[in-house]
N, C-alpha and C positions, 0 to 999 in steps of 0.2 A: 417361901423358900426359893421360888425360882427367879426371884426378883434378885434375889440377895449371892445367887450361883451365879448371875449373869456378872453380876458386879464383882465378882471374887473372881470371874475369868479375864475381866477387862483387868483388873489389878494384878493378874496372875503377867497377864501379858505388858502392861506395864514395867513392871518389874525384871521383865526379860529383855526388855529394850535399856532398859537402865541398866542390867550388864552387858549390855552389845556397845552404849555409848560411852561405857567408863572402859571397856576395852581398846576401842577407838581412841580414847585420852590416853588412855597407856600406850598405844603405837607410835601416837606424836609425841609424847613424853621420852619414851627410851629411844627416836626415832633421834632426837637433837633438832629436831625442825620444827622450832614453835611456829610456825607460819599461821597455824592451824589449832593451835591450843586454843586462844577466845574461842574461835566456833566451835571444839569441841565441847569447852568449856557453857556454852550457850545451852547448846545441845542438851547436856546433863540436868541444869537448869530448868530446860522446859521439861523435862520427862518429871520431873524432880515437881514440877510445879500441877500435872496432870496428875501424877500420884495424892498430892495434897487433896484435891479437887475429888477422886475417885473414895479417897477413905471418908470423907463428908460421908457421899453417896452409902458406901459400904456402912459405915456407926448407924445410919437411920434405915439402913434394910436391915439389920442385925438387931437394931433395936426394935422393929416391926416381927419380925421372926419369932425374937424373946418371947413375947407376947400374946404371940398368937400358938407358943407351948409351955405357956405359965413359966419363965424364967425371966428374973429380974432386968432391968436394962443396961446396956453394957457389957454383953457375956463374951464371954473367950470366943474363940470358932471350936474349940477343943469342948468347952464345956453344951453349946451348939448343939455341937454333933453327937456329941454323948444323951441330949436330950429328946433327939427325931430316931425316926426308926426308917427303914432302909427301902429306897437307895440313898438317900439325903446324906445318910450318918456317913456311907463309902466317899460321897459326893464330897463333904465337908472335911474329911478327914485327908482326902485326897488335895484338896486346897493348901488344906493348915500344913501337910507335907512341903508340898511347894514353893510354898513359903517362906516354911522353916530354909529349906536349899537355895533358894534364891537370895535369900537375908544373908545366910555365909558365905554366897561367892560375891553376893557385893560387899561385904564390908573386905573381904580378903584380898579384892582388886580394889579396893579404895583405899585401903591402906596399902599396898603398895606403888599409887600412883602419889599420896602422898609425901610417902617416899622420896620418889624420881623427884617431885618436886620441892623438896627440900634441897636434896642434892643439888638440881639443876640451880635454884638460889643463890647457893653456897658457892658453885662457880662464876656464877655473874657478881655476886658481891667480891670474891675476888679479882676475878677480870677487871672489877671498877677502882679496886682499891691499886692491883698494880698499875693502871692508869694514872691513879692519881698522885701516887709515886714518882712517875717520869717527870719529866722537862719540863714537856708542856702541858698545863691542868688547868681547871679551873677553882677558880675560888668560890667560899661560900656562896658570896652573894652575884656568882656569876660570870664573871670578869676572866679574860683569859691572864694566866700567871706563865708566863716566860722565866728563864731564869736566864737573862740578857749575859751575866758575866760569865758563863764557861765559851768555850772555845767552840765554832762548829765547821764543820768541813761543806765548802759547795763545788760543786760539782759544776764550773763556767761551762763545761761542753754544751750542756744541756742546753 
C-alpha cells in the first residue's frame, strides 16, 4: 500500500502542475500575446506526458495492492479503499477526493482555453481573409496578385 500512496501523491502532484500550466495557457491566451503559446503549449505536453508514465507506475502498484487484499486486478481507488482498513481506507479516499477536484478544475480550464482558442482562430482566419480581399494578395500557388488597373496615389515628397 505504501508503494501505491507514494505513487498516488506523485500523480496527485502532477495533476496540480497540469492546472498551474493550463492556467498559464489561459493567461497567454486571453493575454492576445501568443509569443509564448508553443512553450506553454510544450509545457502541457510534458506534464501531459509524465502523467502517462506515472499511471503505468500507479495500474501495477494498484494491481499489486489488489492482490495482496484478494481483489481482482484493476480495482477502482474507490473500491481499494473500501477493501483496506485504516489508515489506508482515510489515505485512499483522501486521494480518490483529489482527484475527483483536480479532474474538474482541469477539464473546466481546458475547456475554456479551448475556447480562447477558437476564438483567437476565428480572428486570424478573418484577419487572413480580409487581406486577401485587398489590393494586394497572394494567389494560390503563391504569386503576388496586384490589381495594376485601379488608380493609386504616391506620395513624390517622400
Amino acid at each position: 500500500m505504501e508503494d501505491l500512496s507514494l505513487i498516488l501523491w506523485r500523480e496527485r502532484e502532477l495533476l496540480e502542475t497540469m492546472l498551474y500550466k493550463l492556467e498559464i495557457e489561459q493567461l497567454v491566451l486571453s493575454s492576445g500575446r501568443t509569443r509564448w503559446l508553443a512553450t506553454a503549449a510544450r509545457e502541457v505536453e510534458s506534464v501531459v506526458e509524465s502523467l502517462r508514465e506515472t499511471e503505468l507506475l500507479r495500474a501495477v502498484a494498484a494491481d499489486e495492492a489488489a492482490a495482496a487484499v484478494g481483489l481482482p486486478a484493476s480495482p477502482s481507488l474507490r473500491a481499494l479503499a473500501e477493501a483496506v482498513e485504516e489508515p489506508w481506507h482515510s489515505i485512499l479516499m483522501d486521494h480518490r477526493q483529489a482527484f475527483v477536484t483536480y479532474t474538474q478544475e482541469i477539464l473546466e480550464i481546458a475547456s475554456a482555453n479551448r475556447e480562447l482558442l477558437s476564438a483567437g482562430q476565428q480572428s486570424a482566419r478573418e484577419t487572413f481573409l480580409g487581406l486577401a480581399e485587398s489590393d494586394g494578395s497572394y494567389a494560390e500557388d503563391g504569386r503576388a496578385v496586384v490589381d495594376a488597373g485601379r488608380p493609386r496615389l504616391l506620395d513624390q515628397s517622400i
